[in-house]
C-alpha positions as CSV (number, residue, x, y, z in Angstrom):
1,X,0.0,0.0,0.0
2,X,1.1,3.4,-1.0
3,X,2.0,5.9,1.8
4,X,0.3,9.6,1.3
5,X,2.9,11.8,2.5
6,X,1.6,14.1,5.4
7,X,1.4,17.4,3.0
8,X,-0.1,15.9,0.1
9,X,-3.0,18.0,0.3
10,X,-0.7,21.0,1.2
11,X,1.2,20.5,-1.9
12,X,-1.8,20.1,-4.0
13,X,-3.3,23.9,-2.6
14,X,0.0,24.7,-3.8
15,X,0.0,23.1,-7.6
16,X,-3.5,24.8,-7.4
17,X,-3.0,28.3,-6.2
18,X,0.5,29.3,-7.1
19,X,2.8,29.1,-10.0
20,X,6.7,28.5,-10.4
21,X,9.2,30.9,-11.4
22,X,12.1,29.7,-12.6
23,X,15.5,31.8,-12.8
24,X,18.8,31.4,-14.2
25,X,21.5,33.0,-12.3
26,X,25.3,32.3,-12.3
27,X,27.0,30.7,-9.8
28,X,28.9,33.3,-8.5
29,X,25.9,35.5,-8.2
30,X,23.4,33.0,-7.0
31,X,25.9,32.0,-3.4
32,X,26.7,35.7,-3.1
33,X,23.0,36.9,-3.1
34,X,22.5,33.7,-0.6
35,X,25.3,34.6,1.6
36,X,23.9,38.5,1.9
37,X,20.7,37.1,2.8
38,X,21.6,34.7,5.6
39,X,24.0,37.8,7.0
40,X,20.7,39.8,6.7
41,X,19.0,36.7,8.6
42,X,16.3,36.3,5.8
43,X,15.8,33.6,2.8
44,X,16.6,34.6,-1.0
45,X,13.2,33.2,-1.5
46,X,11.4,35.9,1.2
47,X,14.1,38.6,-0.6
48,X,12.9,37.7,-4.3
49,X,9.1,37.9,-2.9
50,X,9.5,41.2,-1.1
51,X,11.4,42.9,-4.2
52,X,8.0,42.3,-6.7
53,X,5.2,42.8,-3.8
54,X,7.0,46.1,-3.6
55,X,8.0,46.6,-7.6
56,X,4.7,46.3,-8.2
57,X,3.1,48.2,-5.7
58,X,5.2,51.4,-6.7
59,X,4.0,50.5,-10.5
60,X,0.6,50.4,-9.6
61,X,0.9,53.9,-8.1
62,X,2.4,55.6,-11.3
C-alpha cells in the first residue's frame, strides 16, 4: 500500500493556487546573493518575494 505523504494535500493547494518561477542566475551570483541574505538573517526566496510585492506596488501607483 502506497503511503500519502503528510502534506499531500498542502502541496496540491500549492499546484492549485501558485505558479513557479524559474531563474537562471550564475553561480557566483546566486551564493553571493544567498550569503547577503543569511548575513541579513532572511531567505533569498522571502528577498525575491518582497522585491516584486513592492515593484509592483510602486508601479501600480504611477
Amino acid at each position: 500500500m502506497e503511503e500519502k505523504s503528510k502534506y499531500a494535500r498542502q502541496a496540491a493547494y500549492n499546484r492549485r493556487t501558485y505558479v513557479r518561477f524559474p531563474l537562471d542566475l550564475k553561480p557566483e551570483v546566486l551564493e553571493a546573493f544567498k550569503a547577503k541574505c543569511t548575513a541579513n538573517g532572511t531567505t533569498p526566496t522571502t528577498e525575491i518575494k518582497r522585491f516584486i510585492t513592492e515593484y509592483c506596488k510602486d508601479k501600480a501607483e504611477e
